[in-house]
C-alpha positions in Angstrom: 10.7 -29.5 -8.1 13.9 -27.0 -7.6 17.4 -28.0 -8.0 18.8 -29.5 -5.0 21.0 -26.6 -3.6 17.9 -24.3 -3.6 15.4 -24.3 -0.7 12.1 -24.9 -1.4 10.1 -21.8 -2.4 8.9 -20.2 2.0 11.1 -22.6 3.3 11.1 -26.5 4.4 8.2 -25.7 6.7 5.9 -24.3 4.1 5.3 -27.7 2.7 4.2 -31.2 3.8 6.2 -33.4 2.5 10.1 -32.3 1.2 12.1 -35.2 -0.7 15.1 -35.0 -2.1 15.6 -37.5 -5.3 18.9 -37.6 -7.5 19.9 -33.8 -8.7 16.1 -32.4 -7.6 13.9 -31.2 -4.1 10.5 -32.2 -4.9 8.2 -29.9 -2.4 4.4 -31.2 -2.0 1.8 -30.2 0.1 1.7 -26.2 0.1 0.7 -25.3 3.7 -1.8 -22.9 5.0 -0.4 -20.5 7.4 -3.6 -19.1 8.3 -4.9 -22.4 9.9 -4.7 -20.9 13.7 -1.9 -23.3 14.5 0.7 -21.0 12.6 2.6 -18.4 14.3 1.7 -16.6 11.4 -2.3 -15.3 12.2 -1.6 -12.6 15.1 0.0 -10.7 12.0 -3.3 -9.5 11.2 -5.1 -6.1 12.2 -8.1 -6.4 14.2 -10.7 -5.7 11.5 -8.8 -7.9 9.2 -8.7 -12.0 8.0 -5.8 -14.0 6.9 -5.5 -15.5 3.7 -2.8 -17.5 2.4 -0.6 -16.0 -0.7 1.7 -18.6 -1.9 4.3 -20.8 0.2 4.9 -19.2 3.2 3.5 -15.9 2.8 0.1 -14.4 4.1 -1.9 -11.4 3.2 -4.0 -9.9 5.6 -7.4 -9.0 3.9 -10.0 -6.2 5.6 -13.5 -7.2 7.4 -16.0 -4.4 5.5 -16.7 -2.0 6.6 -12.7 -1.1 7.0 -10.4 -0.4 4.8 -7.2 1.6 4.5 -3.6 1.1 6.6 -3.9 -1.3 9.3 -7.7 -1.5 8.3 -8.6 0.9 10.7 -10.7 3.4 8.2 -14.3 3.2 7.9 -16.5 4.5 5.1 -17.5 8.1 6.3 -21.1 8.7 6.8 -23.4 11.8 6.5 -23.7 11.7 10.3 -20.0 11.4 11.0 -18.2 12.8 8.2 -14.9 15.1 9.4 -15.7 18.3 6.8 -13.2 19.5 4.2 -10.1 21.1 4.2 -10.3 25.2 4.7 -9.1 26.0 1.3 -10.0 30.2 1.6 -8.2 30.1 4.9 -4.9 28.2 3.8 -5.1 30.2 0.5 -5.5 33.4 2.4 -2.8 33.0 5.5 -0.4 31.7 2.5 -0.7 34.9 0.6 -0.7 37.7 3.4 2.6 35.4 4.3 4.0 35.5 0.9 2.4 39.3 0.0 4.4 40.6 3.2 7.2 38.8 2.8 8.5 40.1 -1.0 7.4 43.3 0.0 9.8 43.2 3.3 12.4 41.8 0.8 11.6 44.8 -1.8 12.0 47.3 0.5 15.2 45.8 2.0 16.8 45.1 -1.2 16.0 48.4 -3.3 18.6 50.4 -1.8 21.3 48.2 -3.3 19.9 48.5 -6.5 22.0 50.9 -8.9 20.6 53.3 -11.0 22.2 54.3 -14.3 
């Protein structure tokens, strides 16, 4: 029951049955948006299932193996997994970068750099 100038909680069409009686809406019936005739179930990723959560809302739960955005990750395997990230490499580029670059600045900037 809500007061009458409130809509029921998802709307009119989340529910069965709406009355109105005196000062109060009464809303009955919660409806399942997931039941194929909704508008609602193309929502859903392909390696997902919907699953009602509360009046007029839907949450889109992942088939397993997926998971992730959009349920488009699988578990990675030992056959298929992607390797790691090349830490020495990063690490290394990043310092010869940084290294040459204060000693560039160094050089520049020493001349303007009084002496007492």
């Amino acid at each position: 029951a809500v007061p009458l100038p409130l809509e029921c909680p998802g709307g009119s069409s989340a529910w069965e049955e709406v009355t109105t009686s005196g000062s109060s809406r009464l809303c009955q019936g919660q409806r399942n948006p997931c039941n194929g005739s909704g508008e609602l179930a193309w929502l859903c990723p392909e390696n997902a299932a919907c699953a009602p959560d509360g009046p007029g809302l839907i949450q889109c739960l992942c088939d397993s193996p997926f998971h992730g955005y959009k349920c488009l990750r699988e578990p990675l395997t030992a056959a298929s997994s992607q390797g790691t990230f090349p830490v020495l490499l990063f690490g290394g580029v990043l310092g010869a970068i940084t290294l040459s670059l204060s000693l560039l600045l160094w050089g520049t900037q020493r001349r303007k750099a009084k002496t007492p």
